[in-house]
Residue, then its C-alpha position, 0 to 999 in steps of 0.5 A: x500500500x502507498x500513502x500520498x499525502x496532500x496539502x491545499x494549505x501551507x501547513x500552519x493552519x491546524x485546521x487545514x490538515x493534509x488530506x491522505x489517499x490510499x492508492x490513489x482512493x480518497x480515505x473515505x468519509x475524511x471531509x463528511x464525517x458531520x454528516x454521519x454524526x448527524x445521520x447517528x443523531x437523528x436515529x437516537x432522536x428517532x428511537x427515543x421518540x418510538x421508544x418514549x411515545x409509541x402511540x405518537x410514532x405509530x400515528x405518525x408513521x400511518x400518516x406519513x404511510x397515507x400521505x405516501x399512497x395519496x401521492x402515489x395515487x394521484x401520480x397513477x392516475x397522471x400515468x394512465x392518462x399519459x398511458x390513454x394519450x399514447x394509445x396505450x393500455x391505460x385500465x389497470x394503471x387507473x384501477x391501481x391508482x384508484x385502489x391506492x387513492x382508496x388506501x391513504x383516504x382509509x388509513x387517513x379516515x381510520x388510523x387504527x384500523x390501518x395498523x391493525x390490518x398492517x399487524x395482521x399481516x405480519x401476524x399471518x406471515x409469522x404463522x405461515x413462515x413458522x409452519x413452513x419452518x416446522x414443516x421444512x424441518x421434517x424433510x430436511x434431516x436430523x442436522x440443523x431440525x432441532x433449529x428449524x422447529x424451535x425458529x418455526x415455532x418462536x415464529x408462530x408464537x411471535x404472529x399469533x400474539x400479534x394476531x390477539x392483540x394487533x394494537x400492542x402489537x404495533x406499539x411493540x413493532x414500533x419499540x423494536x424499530x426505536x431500539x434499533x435506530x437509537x442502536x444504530x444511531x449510537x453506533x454511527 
């Protein structure tokens, strides 16, 4: 490995370091380290919000989810209407812009029973992906079984308790989504 070493500035400034590249390659991050402080900053305030209000963070991220399909809606529509100038097929984009207008007027009209649903459906892949584990681990022979059903099984207790209560099964979704940015965040 080779080490240059370059200077913009006449060396008395403390400041003004020299930069050092490795084979040619800028050392990465050398001039942009505020911007990973700031990004780690912005994942612990994150976290400790989803952490500390959970309700607040699932309002808030059902919100943003409806403001999302709103907008993609709207730009559906202004896609088949391209699509219906160009003489191109142009049904099917309306019905998908029209189901996903449908959407965000929902989780916007009933916050809860958007992430109700939305916990559900996890719910459902856990217990699915739990019984294919199990089910899997039987055609799969005696080495790693063992594993296999204890995961299907951790699965399947993981969607069938959200399935019973999906509310606080989203305040718990969103504990883990905050412990994971305020780590992620310290981290970075």
């Amino acid at each position: 490995m080779t080490f240059e070493t370059h200077s913009n500035a006449s060396g008395n400034d403390p400041a003004e370091r020299p930069v050092e590249r490795m084979t040619g390659v800028l050392l990465p991050f050398a001039r942009i380290w505020w911007l990973v402080v700031l990004r780690g900053v912005a994942g612990i305030v994150f976290g400790l919000f989803a952490i500390f209000l959970p309700d607040v963070a699932v309002a808030t991220m059902l919100f943003v989810f409806a403001a999302y399909m709103l907008v993609d809606g709207i730009f559906g529509l202004a896609a088949a209407v391209t699509a219906a100038r160009r003489g191109r097929r142009w049904g099917l984009l309306v019905v998908e812009a029209i189901l996903t207008l449908l959407a965000g007027i929902v989780a916007l009209i009933w916050p809860a029973l958007t992430a109700a649903v939305l916990v559900l459906l996890i719910a459902v892949w856990a217990l699915i992906t739990g019984a294919m584990m199990i089910g899997a681990a039987f055609q799969h022979g005696p080495h790693g079984q063992g594993w296999l059903i204890f995961s299907g099984i951790v699965s399947m207790l993981f969607g069938f308790a959200l399935a019973v209560a999906p509310m606080i099964g989203a305040v718990v979704l969103t504990w883990w989504l905050g412990i994971y940015a305020l780590v992620f965040g310290v981290l970075l």
